[in-house]
N, C-alpha and C positions, 0 to 999 in steps of 0.2 A: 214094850212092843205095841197094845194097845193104841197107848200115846202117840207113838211114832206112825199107825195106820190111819190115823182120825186127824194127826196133822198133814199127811200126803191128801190124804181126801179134800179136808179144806182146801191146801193147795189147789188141786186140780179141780176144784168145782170154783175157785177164783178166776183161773187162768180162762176155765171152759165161759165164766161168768163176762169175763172180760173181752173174750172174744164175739160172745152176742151181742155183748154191747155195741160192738164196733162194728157191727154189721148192718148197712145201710137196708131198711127192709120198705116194700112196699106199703102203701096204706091199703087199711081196709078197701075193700071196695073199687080198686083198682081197674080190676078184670071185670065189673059186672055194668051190665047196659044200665044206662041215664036216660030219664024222658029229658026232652025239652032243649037237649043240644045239640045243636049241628055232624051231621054223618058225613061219613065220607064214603065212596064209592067202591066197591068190587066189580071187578070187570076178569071174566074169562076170554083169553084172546088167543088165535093161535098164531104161532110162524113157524118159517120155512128155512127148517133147516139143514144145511146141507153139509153139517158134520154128521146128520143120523141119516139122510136121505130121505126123510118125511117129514110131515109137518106139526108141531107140536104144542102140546098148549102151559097155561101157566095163568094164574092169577096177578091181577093186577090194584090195590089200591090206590086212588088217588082221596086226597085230602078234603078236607070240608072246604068248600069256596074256590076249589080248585078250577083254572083259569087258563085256557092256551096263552093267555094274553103274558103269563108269568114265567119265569122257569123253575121247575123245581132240581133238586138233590135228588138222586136215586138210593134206595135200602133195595139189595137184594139179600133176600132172606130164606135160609134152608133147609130141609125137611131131614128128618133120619133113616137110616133103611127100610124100614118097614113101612114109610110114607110115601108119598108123594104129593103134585099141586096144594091139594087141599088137605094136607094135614096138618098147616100151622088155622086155618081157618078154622078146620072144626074142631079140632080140639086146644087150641089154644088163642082163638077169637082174639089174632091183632088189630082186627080193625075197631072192637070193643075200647082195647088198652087207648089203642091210637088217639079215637075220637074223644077219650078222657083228656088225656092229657093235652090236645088239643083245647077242651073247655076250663080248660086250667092253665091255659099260656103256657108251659112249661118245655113246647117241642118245636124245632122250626120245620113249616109245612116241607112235606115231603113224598114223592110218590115212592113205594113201596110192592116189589116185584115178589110173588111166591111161587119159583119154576120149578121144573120136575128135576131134578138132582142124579136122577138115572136113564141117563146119556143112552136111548136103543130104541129101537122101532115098537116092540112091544114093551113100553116103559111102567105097565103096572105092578103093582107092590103084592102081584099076586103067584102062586106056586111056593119053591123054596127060594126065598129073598137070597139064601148065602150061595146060591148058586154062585158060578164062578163067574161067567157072562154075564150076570146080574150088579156081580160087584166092581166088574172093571166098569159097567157104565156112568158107574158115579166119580169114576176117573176122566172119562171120556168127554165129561159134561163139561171142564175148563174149557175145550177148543170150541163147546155148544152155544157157554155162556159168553164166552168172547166175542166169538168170532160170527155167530148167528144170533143172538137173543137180547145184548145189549146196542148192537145196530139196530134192533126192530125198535125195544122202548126208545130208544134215540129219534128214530124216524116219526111214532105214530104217537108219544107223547110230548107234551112239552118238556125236557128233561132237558138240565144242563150236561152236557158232554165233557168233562175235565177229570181228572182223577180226584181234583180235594173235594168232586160234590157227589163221587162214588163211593156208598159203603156196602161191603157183603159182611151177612153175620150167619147162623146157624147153629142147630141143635145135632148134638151126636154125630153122626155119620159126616151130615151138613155142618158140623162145629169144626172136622178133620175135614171138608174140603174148602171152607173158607178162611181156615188157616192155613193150607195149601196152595189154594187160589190167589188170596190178598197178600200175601208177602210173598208168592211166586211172581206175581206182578205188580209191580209196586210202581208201575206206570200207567194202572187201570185203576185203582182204588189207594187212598189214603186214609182207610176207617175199614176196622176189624175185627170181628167177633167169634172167638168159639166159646160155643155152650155146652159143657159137657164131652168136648169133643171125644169121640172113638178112634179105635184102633187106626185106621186109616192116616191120622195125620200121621206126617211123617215127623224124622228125628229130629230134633231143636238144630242138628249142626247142619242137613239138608234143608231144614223150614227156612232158616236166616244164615246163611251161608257170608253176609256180609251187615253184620248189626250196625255198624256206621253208616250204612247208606238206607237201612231200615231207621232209623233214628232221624235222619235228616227228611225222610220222605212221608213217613207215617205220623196222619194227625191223630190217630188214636188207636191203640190196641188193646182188647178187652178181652183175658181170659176169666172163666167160672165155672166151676163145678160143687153139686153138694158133695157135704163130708163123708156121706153116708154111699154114696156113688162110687160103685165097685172099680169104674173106670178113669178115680182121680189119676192115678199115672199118670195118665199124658199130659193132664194140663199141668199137673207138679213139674213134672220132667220141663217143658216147655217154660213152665215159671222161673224155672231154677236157671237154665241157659239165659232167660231173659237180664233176668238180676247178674248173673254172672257179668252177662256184658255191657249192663247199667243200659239196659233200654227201656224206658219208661213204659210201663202198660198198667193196666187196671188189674187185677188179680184178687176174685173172689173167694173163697169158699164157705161156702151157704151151709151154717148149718142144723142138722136135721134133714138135708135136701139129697133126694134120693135120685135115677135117672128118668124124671119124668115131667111134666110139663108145667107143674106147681114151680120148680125150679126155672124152666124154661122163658116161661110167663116175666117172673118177674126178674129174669135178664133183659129178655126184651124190654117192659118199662126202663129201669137204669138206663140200659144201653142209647134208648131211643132220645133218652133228655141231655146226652153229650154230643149228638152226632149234626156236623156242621158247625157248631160253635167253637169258638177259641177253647184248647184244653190246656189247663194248666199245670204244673206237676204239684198243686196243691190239689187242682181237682182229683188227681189222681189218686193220690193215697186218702183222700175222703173216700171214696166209691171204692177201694180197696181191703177186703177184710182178711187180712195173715193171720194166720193160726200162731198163737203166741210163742210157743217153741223152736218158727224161725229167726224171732228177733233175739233168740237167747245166745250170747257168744258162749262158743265150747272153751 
């Protein structure tokens, strides 16, 4: 019996061993400021929008060298319940990651949108967040982000207007509305991210209701969540539908990665070094880390 407990162990400290391996991790040092290289810009701007009847604000990155003369790709990028504008900012400092990997060639220049995700006149992340009006306005936000907030960066930045050089990604709450937004509209963005996503996404059979025309239209779909993240369901569930219908996507789980922005962080990186480039389905299962027990035939 002994025997038989110390060989399961082995076992499962191979399998556990083997699935770190396999998991593409950031370098040291990723997230922290660099003297000496080139910044890119944060801009606070607001528009007028007339799915909330006020007007509203949202941060805006643009790129080191950044030029009307050029056009860029747009990242819209999502906050979770408890956040808003600036909560990929202060606590997860993308313009830090960004301006890295910019000094490192490794990303193509890109302006980078961080809008308030809860769609209502008094939009702060302040009282009881689960309130009920609080939570339909991160539903409300698709018609905001659409229809009022990608017209304005369209207007007042140099931004390419086409779906293959729009990507939304997001954490939690923002991870269930950009995988409800980007494959609800798969005539506005062809690059996709949910991080961790929350409850809110919806069921894999309403997300992609038609995976042949998700496949044909999507340059790239990226789910992740840590192991340790109370909230893997969804993106399991989501992953399993995926694979069921052979639709190529990225599919992490990080682990040791809990629901917080240590995980979040370093999606963003990954995320940021495939987005506008040719994706291959070799890239894909590189950047992919399956937990060994789903490659196992029963």
């Amino acid at each position: 019996m002994k025997k038989l407990l110390l060989l399961c162990l082995f076992v499962a400290g191979t399998y556990i061993n083997m699935y770190s391996q396999n998991f593409k991790n950031a370098p040291d040092g990723y997230d922290m400021l660099r003297s000496g290289i080139q910044e890119g810009k944060i801009d606070t701007i607001e528009y007028s929008s007339a799915t909330v009847g006020t007007n509203r604000r949202a941060l805006v990155y643009t790129p080191p060298g950044y030029s009307k003369d050029k056009k860029y790709p747009v990242l819209y990028l999502l906050h979770g319940i408890g956040g808003d504008e600036k909560e990929w900012f202060t606590n997860g400092q993308p313009q830090v990651i960004l301006d890295n990997l910019y000094a490192d060639k490794k990303i193509i220049p890109m302006i980078v949108v961080l809008p308030n995700g809860r769609a209502m006149k008094d939009d702060r992340a302040t009282g009881n967040i689960f309130d009920k009006d609080k939570v339909e306005a991160f539903s409300v936000f698709e018609k905001d982000l659409i229809n009022d907030l990608i017209p304005f960066i369209e207007k007042n930045y140099s931004a390419i207007s086409n779906r293959e050089d729009r990507a939304i990604a997001g954490l939690s709450m923002g991870g269930g509305q950009s995988l409800n937004f980007g494959l609800g509209n798969l005539d506005k963005f062809a690059w996709v991210g949910g991080f961790s996503s929350a409850p809110n996404t919806k069921e894999p059979q309403l997300l992609m209701p038609d995976p042949t025309e998700a496949k044909e239209k999507l340059k790239l779909l990226w789910i992740s969540c840590g192991d340790q993240d109370n909230l893997i369901n969804f993106s399991k569930r989501t992953h399993d539908y995926l694979t069921a219908n052979q639709v190529p996507h990225v599919y992490q789980v990080i682990p040791g990665g809990y629901h917080d922005f240590k995980v979040w962080k370093q999606n963003l990186y990954m995320f940021s070094q495939l987005l506008f480039k040719p994706v291959t389905l070799r890239l894909i299962e590189e950047y992919s880390n399956i937990p060994i027990d789903e490659n196992v035939e029963n």
